[in-house]
C-alpha positions, -999 to +999 in steps of 0.1 A: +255-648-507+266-615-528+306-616-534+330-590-536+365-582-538+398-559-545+423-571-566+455-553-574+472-565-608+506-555-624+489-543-661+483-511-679+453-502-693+462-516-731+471-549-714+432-545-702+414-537-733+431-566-752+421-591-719+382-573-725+387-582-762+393-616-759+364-620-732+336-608-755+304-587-751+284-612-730+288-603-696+294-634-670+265-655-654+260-637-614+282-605-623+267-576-604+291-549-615+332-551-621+353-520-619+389-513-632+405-483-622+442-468-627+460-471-593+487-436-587+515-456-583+513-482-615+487-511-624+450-514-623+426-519-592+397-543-596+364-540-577+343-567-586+308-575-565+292-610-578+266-631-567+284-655-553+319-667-551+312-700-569+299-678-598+331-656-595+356-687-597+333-704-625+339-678-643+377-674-636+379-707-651+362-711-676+365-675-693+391-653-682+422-680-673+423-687-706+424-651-720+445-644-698+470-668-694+470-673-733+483-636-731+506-639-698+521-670-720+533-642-750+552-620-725+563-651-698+562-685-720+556-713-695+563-694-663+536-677-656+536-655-630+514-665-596+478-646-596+470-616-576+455-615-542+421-615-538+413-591-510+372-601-498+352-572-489+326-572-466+290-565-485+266-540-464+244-530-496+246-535-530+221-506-548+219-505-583+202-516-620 
């Protein structure tokens, strides 16, 4: 069942590209399409649409928690702050390549 959310996160866009560096080139297993855009009033808006939610977590596990928090960890140390929401977002079409 095709997955899709809205995520809010407290980053700039240079916090971004070095996340996007340490993920690689190869694009997760189920991605349909992931969106960052610059929200007005500070930080970055995520759209992401996926498969399914299993692929979505998989790969929060295994790829981008440990980019991630091996970043968070430079700025925070061992207190890491709590993740973002996830705000689920109900799927009428997906149309695309």
């Amino acid at each position: 069942m095709t997955y899709a959310f809205t995520q809010d996160v407290p980053i700039d866009s240079t916090f971004y590209q070095r996340i996007v560096a340490g993920l690689g080139d190869e694009p997760p297993k189920g991605l349909i399409t992931h969106i960052a855009v610059e929200r007005p009033e500070g930080g970055l808006r995520y759209i992401d649409v996926w498969e399914s939610e299993e692929e979505c977590d998989r790969f929060a596990e295994e790829r981008l928690h440990p980019v991630v928090h091996g970043l968070l960890s430079e700025i925070f140390g061992d207190q890491l702050p709590a993740e973002p929401e996830r705000i689920p977002l109900s799927v009428i079409h997906v149309w695309g390549s």
